[in-house]
C-alpha positions in Angstrom: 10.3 8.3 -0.4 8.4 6.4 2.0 5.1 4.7 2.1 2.7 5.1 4.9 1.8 1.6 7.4 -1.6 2.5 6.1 -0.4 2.2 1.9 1.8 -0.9 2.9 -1.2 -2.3 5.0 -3.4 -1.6 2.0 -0.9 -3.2 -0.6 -0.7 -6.4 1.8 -4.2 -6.8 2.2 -4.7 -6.5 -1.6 -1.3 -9.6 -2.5 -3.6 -11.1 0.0 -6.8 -11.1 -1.3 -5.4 -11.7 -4.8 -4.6 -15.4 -3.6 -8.2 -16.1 -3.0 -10.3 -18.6 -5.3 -13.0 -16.8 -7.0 -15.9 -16.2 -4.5 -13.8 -17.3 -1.8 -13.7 -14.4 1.2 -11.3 -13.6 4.1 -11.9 -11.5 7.0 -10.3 -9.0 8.8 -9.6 -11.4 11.8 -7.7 -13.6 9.5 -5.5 -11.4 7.8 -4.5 -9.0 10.7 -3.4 -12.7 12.1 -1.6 -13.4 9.1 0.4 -10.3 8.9 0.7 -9.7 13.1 -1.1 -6.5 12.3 -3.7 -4.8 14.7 -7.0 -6.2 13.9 -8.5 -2.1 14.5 -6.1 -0.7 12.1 -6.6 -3.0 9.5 -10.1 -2.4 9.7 -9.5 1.0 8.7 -7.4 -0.1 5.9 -10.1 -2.6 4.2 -13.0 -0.1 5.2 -11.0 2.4 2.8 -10.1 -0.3 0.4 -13.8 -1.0 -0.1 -14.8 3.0 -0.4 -12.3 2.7 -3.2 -13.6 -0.1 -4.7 -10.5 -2.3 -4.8 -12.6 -4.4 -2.5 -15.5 -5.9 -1.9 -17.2 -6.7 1.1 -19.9 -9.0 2.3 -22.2 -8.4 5.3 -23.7 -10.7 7.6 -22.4 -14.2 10.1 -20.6 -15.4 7.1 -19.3 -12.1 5.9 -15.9 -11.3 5.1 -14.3 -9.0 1.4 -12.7 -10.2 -1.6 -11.2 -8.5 -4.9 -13.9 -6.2 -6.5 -11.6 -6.3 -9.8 -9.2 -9.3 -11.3 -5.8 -8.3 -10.0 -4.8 -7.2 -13.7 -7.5 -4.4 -13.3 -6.0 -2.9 -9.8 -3.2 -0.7 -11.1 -0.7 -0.1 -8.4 -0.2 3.5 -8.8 -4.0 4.1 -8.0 -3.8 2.0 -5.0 -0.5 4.1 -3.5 -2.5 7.7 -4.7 -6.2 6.5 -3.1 -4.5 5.6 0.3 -1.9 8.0 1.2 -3.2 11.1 3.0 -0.4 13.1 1.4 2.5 13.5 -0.3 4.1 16.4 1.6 8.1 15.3 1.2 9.3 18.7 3.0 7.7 21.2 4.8 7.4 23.7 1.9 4.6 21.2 0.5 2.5 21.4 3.5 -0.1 24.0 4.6 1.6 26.2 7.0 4.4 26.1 5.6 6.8 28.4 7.5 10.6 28.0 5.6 12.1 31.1 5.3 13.8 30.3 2.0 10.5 28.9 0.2 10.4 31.8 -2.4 13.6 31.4 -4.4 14.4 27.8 -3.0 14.4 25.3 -5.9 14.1 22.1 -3.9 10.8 21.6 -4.8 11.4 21.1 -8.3 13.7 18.1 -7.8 11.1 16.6 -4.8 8.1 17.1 -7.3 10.6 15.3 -10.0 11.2 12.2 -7.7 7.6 12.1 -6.1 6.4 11.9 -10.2 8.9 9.3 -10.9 7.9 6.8 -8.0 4.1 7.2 -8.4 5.3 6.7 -12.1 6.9 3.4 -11.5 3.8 2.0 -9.3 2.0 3.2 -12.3 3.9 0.8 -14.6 2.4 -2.4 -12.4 -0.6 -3.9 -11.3 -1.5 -6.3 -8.4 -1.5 -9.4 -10.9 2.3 -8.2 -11.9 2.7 -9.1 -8.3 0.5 -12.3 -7.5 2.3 -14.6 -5.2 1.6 -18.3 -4.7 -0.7 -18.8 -1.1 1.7 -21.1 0.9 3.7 -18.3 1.2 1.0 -16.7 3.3 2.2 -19.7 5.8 3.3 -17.7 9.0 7.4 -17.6 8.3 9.5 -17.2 11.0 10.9 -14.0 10.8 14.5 -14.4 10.4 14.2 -17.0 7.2 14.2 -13.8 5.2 16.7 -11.0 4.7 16.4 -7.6 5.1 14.8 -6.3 1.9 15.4 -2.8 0.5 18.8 -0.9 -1.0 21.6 -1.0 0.5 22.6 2.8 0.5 25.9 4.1 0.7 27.3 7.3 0.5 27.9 7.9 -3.1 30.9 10.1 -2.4 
């Protein structure tokens, strides 16, 4: 399973937003700095954000968006279901599908069992469940951190 740029954008721009005093706004220039990001696409990303009302945004010279909900009200699972355009996994769950063995495969069962599972764990959180202290939104150089994710081996 793999979340789009656009979800991970959208979860960043949220961890960020949560380290904001109340009333205090950011701006799309100033996070797309903060994450090396392209200033266009993460206008697209808090423009969506805002549609969905995870944020809020403010108008005018000294505009910018903030949370629309305390962090324990922004469930995780929403976020991830509200930004990703789909959840095709294989071909069979797209339209025009064209997999000769779609009738009597049963891949789909297991796909549709792990796609429920993950949604189901981001489910189990919300963005205060991952609140992060603000000076660690100080630009890092990039090789202070590891390489996050599981290490997968073959199980055989």
């Amino acid at each position: 399973m793999r979340l789009t740029k656009f979800t991970d954008y959208s979860l960043r721009v949220l961890l960020y937003a949560a380290t904001l005093k109340p009333g205090e706004l950011t701006t799309i220039e100033e996070t797309a700095k903060l994450y090396d990001i392209s200033r266009a696409h993460l206008k697209k990303v808090v423009l969506q954000l805002i549609h969905e009302g995870f944020l809020e945004g403010v108008r005018g010279r000294s505009g910018g968006f903030r949370l629309a909900r305390r962090p324990s009200e922004i469930n995780l699972g929403q976020v991830v279901r509200r930004m990703e355009a789909e959840f095709a996994l294989a071909e069979c769950f797209s339209s025009g599908n064209a997999c000769r063995i779609t009738k009597g495969c049963r891949l789909p069962i297991v796909l549709n069992l792990a796609l429920t599972n993950f949604l189901n764990t981001f489910d189990d959180f919300t963005l205060a469940d991952l609140a992060i202290s603000p000076r660690y939104f100080d630009v890092p150089q990039m090789d202070q951190y590891p390489r996050r994710g599981p290490h997968m081996a073959d199980p055989a």
